[in-house]
Every structure is written in structure tokens, then in C-alpha cells.
C-alpha positions in Angstrom: 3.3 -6.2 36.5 4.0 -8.5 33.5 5.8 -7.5 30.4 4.7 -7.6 26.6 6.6 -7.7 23.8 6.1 -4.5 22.1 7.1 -2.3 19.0 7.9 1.7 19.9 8.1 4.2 17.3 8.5 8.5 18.0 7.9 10.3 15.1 10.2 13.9 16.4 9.6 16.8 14.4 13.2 18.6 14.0 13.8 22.6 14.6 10.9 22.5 16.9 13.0 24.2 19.8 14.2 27.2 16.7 10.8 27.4 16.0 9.0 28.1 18.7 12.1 30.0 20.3 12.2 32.2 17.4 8.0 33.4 17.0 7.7 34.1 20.8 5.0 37.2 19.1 3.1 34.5 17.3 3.4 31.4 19.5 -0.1 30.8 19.5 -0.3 30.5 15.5 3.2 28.4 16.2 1.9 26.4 19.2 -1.6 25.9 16.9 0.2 24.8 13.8 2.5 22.1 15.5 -0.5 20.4 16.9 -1.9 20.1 13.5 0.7 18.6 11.7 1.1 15.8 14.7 -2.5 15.4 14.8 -1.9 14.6 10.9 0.9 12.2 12.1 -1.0 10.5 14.8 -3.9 10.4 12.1 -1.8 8.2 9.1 -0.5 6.1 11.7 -2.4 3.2 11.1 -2.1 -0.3 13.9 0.1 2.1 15.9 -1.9 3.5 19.3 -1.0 6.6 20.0 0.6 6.2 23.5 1.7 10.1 24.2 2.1 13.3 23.0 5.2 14.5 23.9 6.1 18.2 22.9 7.3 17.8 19.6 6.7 14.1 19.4 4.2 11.7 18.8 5.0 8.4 21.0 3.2 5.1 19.6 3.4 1.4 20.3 1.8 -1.9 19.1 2.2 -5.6 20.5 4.1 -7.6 18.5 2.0 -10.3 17.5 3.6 -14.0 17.2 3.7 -13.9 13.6 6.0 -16.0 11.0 7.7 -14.0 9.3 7.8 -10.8 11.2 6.8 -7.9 9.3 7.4 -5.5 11.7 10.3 -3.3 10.3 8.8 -3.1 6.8 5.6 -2.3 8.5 7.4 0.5 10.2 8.7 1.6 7.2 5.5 2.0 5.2 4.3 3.7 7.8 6.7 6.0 8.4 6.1 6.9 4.3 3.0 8.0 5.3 3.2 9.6 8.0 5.9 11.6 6.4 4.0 12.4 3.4 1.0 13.5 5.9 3.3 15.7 7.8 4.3 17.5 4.7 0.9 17.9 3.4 -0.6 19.5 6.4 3.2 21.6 7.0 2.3 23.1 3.2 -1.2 23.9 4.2 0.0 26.2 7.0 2.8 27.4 5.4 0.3 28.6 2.2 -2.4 30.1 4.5 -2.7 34.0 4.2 -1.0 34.4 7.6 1.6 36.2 7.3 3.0 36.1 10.8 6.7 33.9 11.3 4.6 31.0 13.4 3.0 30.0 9.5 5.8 31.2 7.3 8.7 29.5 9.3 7.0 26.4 9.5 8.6 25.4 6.1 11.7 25.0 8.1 10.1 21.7 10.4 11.2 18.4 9.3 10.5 14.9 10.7 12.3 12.2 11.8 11.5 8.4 13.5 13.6 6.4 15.7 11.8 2.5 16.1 12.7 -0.2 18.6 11.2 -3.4 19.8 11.6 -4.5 23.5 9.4 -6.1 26.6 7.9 -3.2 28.4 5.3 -3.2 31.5 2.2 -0.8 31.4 1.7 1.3 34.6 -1.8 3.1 35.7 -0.4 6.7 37.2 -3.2 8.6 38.1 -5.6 6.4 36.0 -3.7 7.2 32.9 -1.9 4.3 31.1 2.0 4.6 30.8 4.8 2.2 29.6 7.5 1.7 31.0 10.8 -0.2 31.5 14.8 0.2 30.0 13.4 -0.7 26.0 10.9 2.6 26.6 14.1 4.7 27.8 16.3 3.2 25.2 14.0 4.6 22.9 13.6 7.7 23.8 17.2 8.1 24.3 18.1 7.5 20.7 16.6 10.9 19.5 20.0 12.5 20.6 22.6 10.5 18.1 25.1 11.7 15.2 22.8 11.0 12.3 23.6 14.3 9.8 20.4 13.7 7.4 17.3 16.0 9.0 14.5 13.2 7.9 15.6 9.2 9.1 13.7 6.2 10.0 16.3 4.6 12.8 15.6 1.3 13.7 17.7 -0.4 16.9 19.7 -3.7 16.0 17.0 -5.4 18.0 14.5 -4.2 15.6 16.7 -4.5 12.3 17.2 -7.9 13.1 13.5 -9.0 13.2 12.6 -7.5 9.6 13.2 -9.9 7.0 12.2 -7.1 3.9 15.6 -5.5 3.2 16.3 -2.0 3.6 17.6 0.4 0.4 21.8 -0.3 -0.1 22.4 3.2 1.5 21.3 2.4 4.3 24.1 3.5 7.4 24.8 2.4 10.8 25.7 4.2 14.3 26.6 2.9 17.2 26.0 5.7 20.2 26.9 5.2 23.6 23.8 5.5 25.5 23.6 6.8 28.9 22.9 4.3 31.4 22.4 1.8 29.1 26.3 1.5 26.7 26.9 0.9 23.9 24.1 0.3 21.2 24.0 -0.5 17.4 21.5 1.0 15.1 20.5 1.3 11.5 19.1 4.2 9.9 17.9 5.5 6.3 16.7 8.5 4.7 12.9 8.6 4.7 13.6 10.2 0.7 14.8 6.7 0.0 11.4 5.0 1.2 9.5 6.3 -1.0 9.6 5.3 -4.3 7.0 7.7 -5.8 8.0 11.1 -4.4 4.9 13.1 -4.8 5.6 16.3 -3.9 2.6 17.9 -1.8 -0.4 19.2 -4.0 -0.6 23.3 -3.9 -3.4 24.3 -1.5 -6.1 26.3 -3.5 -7.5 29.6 -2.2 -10.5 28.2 -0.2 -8.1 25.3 1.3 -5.6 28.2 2.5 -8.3 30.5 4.1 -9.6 28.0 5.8 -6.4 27.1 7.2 -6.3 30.6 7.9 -9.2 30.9 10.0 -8.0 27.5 11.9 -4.9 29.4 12.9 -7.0 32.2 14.5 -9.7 30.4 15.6 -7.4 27.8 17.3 -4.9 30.2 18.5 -7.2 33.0 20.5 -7.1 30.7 23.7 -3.2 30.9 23.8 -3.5 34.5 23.0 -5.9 34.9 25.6 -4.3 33.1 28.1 -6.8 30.7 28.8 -4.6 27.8 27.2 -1.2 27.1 28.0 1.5 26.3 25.0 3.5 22.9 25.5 6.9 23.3 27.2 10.2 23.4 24.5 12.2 20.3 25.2 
């Protein structure tokens, strides 16, 4: 099982756990609504593959190609712009629906944050599904838990940092977590606010844009409410 050098990036939406803890009456508008906005995610991610769904998380990866110079980090960057901007758009859309259950309302209170490494990781076939693994693919995924304070970051390892050549803003900060099983690391992180330069705030959904994400909340949710569909499992 050979290894490839390859780019990771989760994109981790933050209060999930409150969320869906707190709208255990509505869950299935709640469990309906957080698959849309990753499904926007996964949608503006653009020469990432999606690799997994997790929970609250969208896990993606590309090969890095032999290129001079790399333009990986500020690829990772743009995209995380995006996907950001996406995540917001679709978050307004069900939080402006004409449901007024706490699964739409409280959705305003979701945020979205991306943690970005590179590293040589093996695929495995497990039960004819596709899976990477190997230490960069824990590291990773490891790195959600850290001391960054800011609720929306792009957090790049010093393995990845060091590859960009496109410098990130002057407030940009730096942690250095001790990760279990693996030490002591050194990352970089920035505030996705300070990425993008134009700041469009999301358009206001008009009236036939929020019933229609009205009727995809109850139209999506009647399985869960039935019972026919399971909701994810809270990290």
C-alpha cells in the first residue's frame, strides 16, 4: 500500500453539538438543515474530492501535483472564501424560511471553521469503500480540538504554511498544541473575515426562495420524523 502526497482540508461547522442538543422536538428540521448547508460546502469546493462526511464535517483531499511554485495554501485559502460565503448563503436561507420551529431559527447560531494539512497518506478499500489513512490523516483530524478563540479560522499546519509562497494577512497567529500521540505541533491560523476582501453580506431570501426552503425542510425531514431515517450521531 503506497503512499501519495496529499493536501487534507475539514471544513467543521461550530455549535453543532448545542444545536442539535438543544432542538431534540425538531431534530429532523435540525438534522435536514445541517445537511444542506454541507452539501452547499461540499458543492463550492472546487479540485477538492469530497472524501467523507463526517457528522458535522465535510472531509476533502487532493494530490498535490509536482508543481513550481506550489499554490496550494493560497488555493486553500480561496477556497475556503467560498466555501464560507456558501455556508452562509444557504445558513440565511433556512434561517429566513417560514419555519418557525428552533431547528431553523437557531441555525443562525452555526459557524464554520477549516483546519488544512499536507502529508503522505495510503488509501485503504474497507468494505469496497475508499478510506485514507495514515498519522498526516490523524494529525488532521486531531487539530479540530486547539485553543484558537476566533469561531471562523482557516488553520493551516507548519507543514502546509511552509509550502504556500502567497503570504497570509499580518494578523495572522500561531499555536503550537500538544497533540496526542503525535507531540508537539506548530500551526498558523487566520480569520476567514480577513480572507475576504469584498465582504458581501448574504442576499435576503425573497418570499418564494423562503417557502421553498420551507417545504424542503418538511419534505426532507418527514423520514426522520417517521422513523424511517436515522439522524447522524453528535460528536
Amino acid at each position: 500500500m503506497g503512499t501519495e502526497r496529499t493536501a487534507l482540508l475539514i471544513a467543521d461547522i461550530g455549535g453543532y453539538t448545542e444545536y442539535m442538543g438543544s432542538h431534540r422536538m425538531t431534530l429532523a428540521h435540525a438534522e435536514v438543515n445541517t445537511a444542506r448547508m454541507l452539501e452547499s460546502i461540499v458543492r463550492a469546493a472546487s479540485g477538492f474530492e469530497l472524501v467523507e462526511i463526517e457528522g458535522d464535517a465535510a472531509f476533502l483531499s487532493r494530490r498535490a501535483a509536482a508543481r513550481q511554485p506550489d499554490t496550494t495554501v493560497s488555493d486553500i485559502l480561496v477556497l475556503a472564501v467560498a466555501m464560507h460565503r456558501a455556508f452562509h448563503l444557504e445558513r440565511e436561507y433556512v434561517v429566513q424560511n417560514l419555519c418557525p420551529c428552533g431547528g431553523c431559527r437557531q441555525a443562525r447560531n452555526l459557524t464554520l471553521k477549516f483546519v488544512a494539512h499536507i502529508g503522505d497518506v495510503a488509501t485503504q478499500r474497507v468494505s469496497g469503500r475508499s478510506k485514507l489513512v495514515g498519522i498526516d490523516v490523524i494529525l488532521v483530524h486531531r487539530l479540530l480540538k486547539n485553543s484558537v478563540e476566533i469561531p471562523e479560522y482557516v488553520l493551516l499546519t507548519e507543514e502546509l504554511y511552509g509550502t504556500g509562497t502567497t503570504p497570509l494577512p499580518t494578523s495572522v497567529g500561531e499555536i503550537t498544541p500538544e497533540v496526542e500521540g503525535i507531540g508537539s505541533v506548530r500551526a498558523y491560523f487566520v480569520d476567514v473575515a480577513d480572507l475576504d476582501d469584498v465582504g458581501v453580506a448574504p442576499p435576503s431570501p425573497t418570499l418564494r426562495s423562503r417557502l421553498g426552503s420551507t417545504f424542503s425542510a418538511v419534505g426532507r425531514g418527514l423520514p426522520y420524523m417517521l422513523g424511517t431515517r436515522k439522524p447522524r450521531r453528535v460528536r
